[in-house]
N, C-alpha and C positions, 0 to 999 in steps of 0.2 A: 752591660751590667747596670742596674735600676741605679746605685749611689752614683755614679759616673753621670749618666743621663741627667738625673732629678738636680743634683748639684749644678751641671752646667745650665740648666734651665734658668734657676731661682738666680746664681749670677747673673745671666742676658735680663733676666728682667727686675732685677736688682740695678740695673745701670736705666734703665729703660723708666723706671721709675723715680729715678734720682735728677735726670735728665732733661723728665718731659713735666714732672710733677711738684719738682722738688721737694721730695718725699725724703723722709729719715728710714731708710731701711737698713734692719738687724738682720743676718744672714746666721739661724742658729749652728752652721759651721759654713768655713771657710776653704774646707781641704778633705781629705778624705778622713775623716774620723767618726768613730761612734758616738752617737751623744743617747741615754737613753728617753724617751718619750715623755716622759710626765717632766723630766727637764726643759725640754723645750717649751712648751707652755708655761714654766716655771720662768724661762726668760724673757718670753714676751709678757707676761704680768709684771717682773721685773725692770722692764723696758718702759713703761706702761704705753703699752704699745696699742693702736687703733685698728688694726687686722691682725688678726694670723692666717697664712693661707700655709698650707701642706701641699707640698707636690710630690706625687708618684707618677710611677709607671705600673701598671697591672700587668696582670699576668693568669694563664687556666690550661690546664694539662692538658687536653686535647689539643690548645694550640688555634682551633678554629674560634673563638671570640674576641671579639675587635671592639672599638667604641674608647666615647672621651664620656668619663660620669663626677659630678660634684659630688660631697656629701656634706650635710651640716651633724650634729650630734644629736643624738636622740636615740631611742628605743626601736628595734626593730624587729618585725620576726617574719623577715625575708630570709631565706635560706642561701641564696648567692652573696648576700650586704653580711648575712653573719658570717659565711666563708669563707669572703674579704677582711672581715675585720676581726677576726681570730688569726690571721695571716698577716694584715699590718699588725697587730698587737703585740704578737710573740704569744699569744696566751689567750685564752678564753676569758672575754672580758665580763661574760654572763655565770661563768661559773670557775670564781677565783678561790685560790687555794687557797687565799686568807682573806682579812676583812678588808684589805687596804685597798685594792682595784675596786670593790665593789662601797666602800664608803666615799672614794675621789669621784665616783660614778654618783653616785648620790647627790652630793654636796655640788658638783658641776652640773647638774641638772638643776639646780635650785638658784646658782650662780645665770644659768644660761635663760632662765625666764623672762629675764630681762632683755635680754642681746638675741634673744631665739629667731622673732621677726628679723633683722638687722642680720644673721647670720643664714636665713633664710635669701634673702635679698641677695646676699653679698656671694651668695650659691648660685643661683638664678643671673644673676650680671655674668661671673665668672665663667660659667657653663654657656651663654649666648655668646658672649666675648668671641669664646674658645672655638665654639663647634663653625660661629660664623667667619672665622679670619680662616682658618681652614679648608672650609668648604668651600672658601673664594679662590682657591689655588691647587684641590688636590683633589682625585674624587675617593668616591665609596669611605666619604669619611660620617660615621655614627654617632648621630647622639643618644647616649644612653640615657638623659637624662638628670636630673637634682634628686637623690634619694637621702632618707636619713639613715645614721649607724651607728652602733656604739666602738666609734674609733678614739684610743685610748689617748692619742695624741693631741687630742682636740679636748679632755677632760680637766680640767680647773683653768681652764682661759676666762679670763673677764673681758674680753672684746668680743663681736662679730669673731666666727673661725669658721672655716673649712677646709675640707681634704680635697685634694683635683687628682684624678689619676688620668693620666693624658692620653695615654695610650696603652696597647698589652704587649708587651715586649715579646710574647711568646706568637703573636699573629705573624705569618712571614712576609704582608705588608708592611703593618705597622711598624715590628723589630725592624726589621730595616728603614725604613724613614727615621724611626729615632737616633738611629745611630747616623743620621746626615746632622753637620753642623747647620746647612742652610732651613733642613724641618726644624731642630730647635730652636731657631731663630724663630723661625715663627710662631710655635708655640709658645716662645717667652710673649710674643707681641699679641697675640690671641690672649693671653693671665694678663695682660697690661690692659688691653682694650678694655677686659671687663673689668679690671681693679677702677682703672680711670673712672670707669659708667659709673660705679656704685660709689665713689665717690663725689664724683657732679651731684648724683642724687640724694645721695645725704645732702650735702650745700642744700640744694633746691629745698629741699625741706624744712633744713632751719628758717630759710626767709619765707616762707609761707606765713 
Protein backbone atom coordinates (compact mmCIF):
# COMPACT_ATOMS: atom_id res chain seq x y z
CA UNK A 1 0.00 0.00 0.00
CA UNK A 2 1.38 3.51 -1.35
CA UNK A 3 0.88 5.27 2.64
CA UNK A 4 2.77 2.28 4.24
CA UNK A 5 5.63 2.37 1.50
CA UNK A 6 5.91 6.54 1.23
CA UNK A 7 5.69 6.92 5.05
CA UNK A 8 8.51 4.45 5.73
CA UNK A 9 10.57 6.02 3.02
CA UNK A 10 10.24 9.84 4.40
CA UNK A 11 11.20 8.19 8.06
CA UNK A 12 14.64 6.34 6.72
CA UNK A 13 15.43 9.45 5.23
CA UNK A 14 14.23 11.75 7.87
CA UNK A 15 16.90 9.99 10.34
CA UNK A 16 19.27 9.99 7.29
CA UNK A 17 19.07 13.52 7.23
CA UNK A 18 19.18 14.42 10.89
CA UNK A 19 22.21 12.20 10.97
CA UNK A 20 24.52 13.06 8.22
CA UNK A 21 23.16 16.77 7.85
CA UNK A 22 21.98 17.90 10.86
CA UNK A 23 19.09 19.00 9.30
CA UNK A 24 15.58 20.07 11.28
CA UNK A 25 13.04 17.78 9.63
CA UNK A 26 9.08 18.04 9.83
CA UNK A 27 7.57 14.72 8.97
CA UNK A 28 3.95 16.08 7.92
CA UNK A 29 2.74 12.74 9.65
CA UNK A 30 4.09 10.47 11.72
CA UNK A 31 1.61 7.31 11.55
CA UNK A 32 -0.90 6.36 9.46
CA UNK A 33 -3.35 9.17 9.17
CA UNK A 34 -4.85 11.50 6.72
CA UNK A 35 -3.60 14.91 6.38
CA UNK A 36 -5.34 16.80 3.45
CA UNK A 37 -2.99 18.36 0.73
CA UNK A 38 -3.02 22.15 0.83
CA UNK A 39 -2.26 21.35 4.74
CA UNK A 40 0.70 20.00 4.18
CA UNK A 41 2.21 22.85 2.43
CA UNK A 42 0.35 24.84 4.83
CA UNK A 43 2.92 23.27 7.33
CA UNK A 44 5.96 23.56 5.92
CA UNK A 45 5.18 27.53 5.31
CA UNK A 46 4.39 27.35 8.81
CA UNK A 47 7.62 25.71 9.61
CA UNK A 48 9.24 28.02 7.54
CA UNK A 49 10.70 25.32 6.16
CA UNK A 50 13.74 25.32 3.30
CA UNK A 51 12.39 22.15 1.14
CA UNK A 52 9.51 20.32 0.78
CA UNK A 53 9.89 17.26 -0.99
CA UNK A 54 6.70 14.73 -1.58
CA UNK A 55 7.18 11.26 -1.81
CA UNK A 56 4.91 8.67 -3.73
CA UNK A 57 4.73 5.63 -5.28
CA UNK A 58 2.95 5.60 -8.74
CA UNK A 59 1.01 3.48 -10.23
CA UNK A 60 -0.99 2.58 -14.26
CA UNK A 61 -3.72 -0.03 -14.96
CA UNK A 62 -1.91 -2.10 -17.35
CA UNK A 63 0.41 -2.74 -14.70
CA UNK A 64 3.36 -2.71 -17.46
CA UNK A 65 5.05 1.05 -16.58
CA UNK A 66 8.02 1.17 -14.45
CA UNK A 67 10.37 4.30 -13.88
CA UNK A 68 11.43 6.90 -10.90
CA UNK A 69 10.17 10.65 -12.28
CA UNK A 70 10.37 14.21 -10.16
CA UNK A 71 8.05 16.91 -10.65
CA UNK A 72 8.32 20.57 -9.73
CA UNK A 73 4.85 22.83 -10.16
CA UNK A 74 3.82 24.18 -13.13
CA UNK A 75 1.43 24.03 -16.08
CA UNK A 76 1.25 21.14 -18.15
CA UNK A 77 -0.57 19.69 -21.16
CA UNK A 78 1.10 16.33 -20.99
CA UNK A 79 -1.72 13.79 -20.92
CA UNK A 80 0.24 11.04 -18.71
CA UNK A 81 1.55 14.26 -15.96
CA UNK A 82 -2.30 15.41 -16.17
CA UNK A 83 -3.35 11.66 -15.40
CA UNK A 84 -1.06 11.63 -12.50
CA UNK A 85 -1.95 14.65 -11.12
CA UNK A 86 -5.63 14.47 -11.25
CA UNK A 87 -5.02 11.06 -9.34
CA UNK A 88 -2.54 12.68 -6.74
CA UNK A 89 -5.04 15.40 -6.33
CA UNK A 90 -8.22 13.77 -5.66
CA UNK A 91 -9.75 16.23 -8.19
CA UNK A 92 -9.13 17.95 -11.49
CA UNK A 93 -6.91 20.45 -10.58
CA UNK A 94 -7.46 22.26 -14.22
CA UNK A 95 -11.15 22.21 -13.84
CA UNK A 96 -12.40 22.84 -10.17
CA UNK A 97 -15.65 22.87 -9.08
CA UNK A 98 -15.03 26.08 -7.32
CA UNK A 99 -12.79 29.05 -7.34
CA UNK A 100 -10.60 27.89 -4.63
CA UNK A 101 -8.15 25.09 -6.25
CA UNK A 102 -7.97 27.19 -9.12
CA UNK A 103 -7.15 30.84 -7.15
CA UNK A 104 -4.39 28.66 -4.71
CA UNK A 105 -3.12 27.62 -8.41
CA UNK A 106 -2.77 31.00 -9.17
CA UNK A 107 -1.35 32.78 -6.42
CA UNK A 108 1.25 29.72 -5.95
CA UNK A 109 2.37 30.37 -9.36
CA UNK A 110 3.19 33.80 -8.58
CA UNK A 111 4.48 32.76 -5.11
CA UNK A 112 6.84 30.10 -7.07
CA UNK A 113 8.62 32.70 -9.61
CA UNK A 114 10.73 33.25 -7.27
CA UNK A 115 11.75 29.59 -6.08
CA UNK A 116 10.92 28.08 -9.63
CA UNK A 117 14.70 27.91 -10.67
CA UNK A 118 15.67 26.53 -7.15
CA UNK A 119 12.70 24.04 -7.26
CA UNK A 120 13.81 23.22 -10.63
CA UNK A 121 17.37 22.33 -9.27
CA UNK A 122 16.24 20.78 -6.38
CA UNK A 123 14.12 18.20 -9.07
CA UNK A 124 17.15 17.64 -11.17
CA UNK A 125 19.59 16.79 -7.92
CA UNK A 126 16.71 14.53 -6.46
CA UNK A 127 16.02 12.73 -9.67
CA UNK A 128 20.11 12.04 -10.25
CA UNK A 129 20.36 11.30 -6.58
CA UNK A 130 17.62 8.73 -6.98
CA UNK A 131 17.90 6.97 -10.40
CA UNK A 132 22.07 6.87 -9.67
CA UNK A 133 22.02 5.15 -6.11
CA UNK A 134 19.82 2.75 -7.71
CA UNK A 135 21.16 1.89 -10.66
CA UNK A 136 24.40 1.11 -8.82
CA UNK A 137 22.73 -1.98 -7.13
CA UNK A 138 19.63 -3.13 -9.17
CA UNK A 139 19.02 -3.37 -12.82
CA UNK A 140 16.46 -2.31 -15.52
CA UNK A 141 15.93 0.44 -13.18
CA UNK A 142 14.31 3.91 -15.40
CA UNK A 143 14.51 7.20 -15.54
CA UNK A 144 11.68 8.92 -16.38
CA UNK A 145 12.96 12.03 -15.99
CA UNK A 146 12.22 16.01 -14.20
CA UNK A 147 8.69 16.77 -15.65
CA UNK A 148 6.56 19.73 -14.56
CA UNK A 149 2.60 19.48 -13.10
CA UNK A 150 0.02 20.90 -11.63
CA UNK A 151 0.32 18.87 -8.36
CA UNK A 152 -1.91 20.30 -5.76
CA UNK A 153 0.24 19.38 -2.94
CA UNK A 154 3.21 21.40 -4.03
CA UNK A 155 0.53 24.65 -4.54
CA UNK A 156 1.21 27.70 -1.97
CA UNK A 157 4.72 26.40 -0.77
CA UNK A 158 7.15 29.42 -0.47
CA UNK A 159 10.39 27.11 -0.67
CA UNK A 160 11.97 24.98 -3.46
CA UNK A 161 9.09 21.76 -3.60
CA UNK A 162 8.82 18.78 -5.43
CA UNK A 163 6.89 15.58 -5.88
CA UNK A 164 9.32 12.20 -6.35
CA UNK A 165 7.31 9.09 -7.30
CA UNK A 166 9.85 6.36 -6.71
CA UNK A 167 8.44 3.76 -8.18
CA UNK A 168 4.94 2.02 -9.74
CA UNK A 169 3.74 -0.20 -7.18
CA UNK A 170 1.47 -1.72 -9.81
CA UNK A 171 4.89 -3.06 -11.98
CA UNK A 172 5.51 -6.62 -10.71
CA UNK A 173 9.29 -5.56 -10.41
CA UNK A 174 9.06 -2.66 -8.97
CA UNK A 175 5.84 -3.67 -6.41
CA UNK A 176 7.72 -5.99 -5.14
CA UNK A 177 11.25 -4.38 -4.45
CA UNK A 178 9.04 -1.70 -2.69
CA UNK A 179 7.76 -3.74 -0.46
CA UNK A 180 11.61 -4.95 0.58
CA UNK A 181 12.69 -3.22 3.72
CA UNK A 182 16.37 -3.33 2.21
CA UNK A 183 14.97 -1.33 -1.33
CA UNK A 184 13.56 1.34 0.91
CA UNK A 185 16.45 1.69 2.43
CA UNK A 186 17.86 2.61 -0.39
CA UNK A 187 15.61 4.60 -1.83
CA UNK A 188 15.66 6.73 1.39
CA UNK A 189 19.53 7.01 0.53
CA UNK A 190 19.12 7.80 -3.10
CA UNK A 191 16.16 11.24 -1.71
CA UNK A 192 19.30 11.92 0.67
CA UNK A 193 22.09 11.79 -1.86
CA UNK A 194 20.14 14.24 -3.83
CA UNK A 195 18.82 16.37 -0.91
CA UNK A 196 22.55 16.52 0.29
CA UNK A 197 23.82 17.57 -3.61
CA UNK A 198 21.30 20.50 -3.83
CA UNK A 199 22.15 21.57 -0.80
CA UNK A 200 26.10 21.73 -1.07
CA UNK A 201 25.12 23.61 -4.10
CA UNK A 202 23.02 26.24 -2.85
CA UNK A 203 26.18 26.74 -0.08
CA UNK A 204 28.53 26.95 -3.14
CA UNK A 205 26.56 29.55 -4.55
CA UNK A 206 26.02 31.87 -1.66
CA UNK A 207 30.12 32.16 -1.54
CA UNK A 208 30.43 32.70 -5.11
Amino acid sequence: VEKAMTLDIAQRLATLLRQRLGAEVVLTRERDETLPLKARTAQANAEGADLFVSIHANASPAGRLRGIETYYLDNSTDHATLRLAKLENGLDLLRPKNGEANLRYILSDLVQVGKLDQSVRLARSVQRGLVTHLRSRYPGIVDLGVKRGPFYVLVGAYMPCVLVETAFLTHPVEGRRLARDDYRADVAQGLYTGIAGFVADIARRRTL
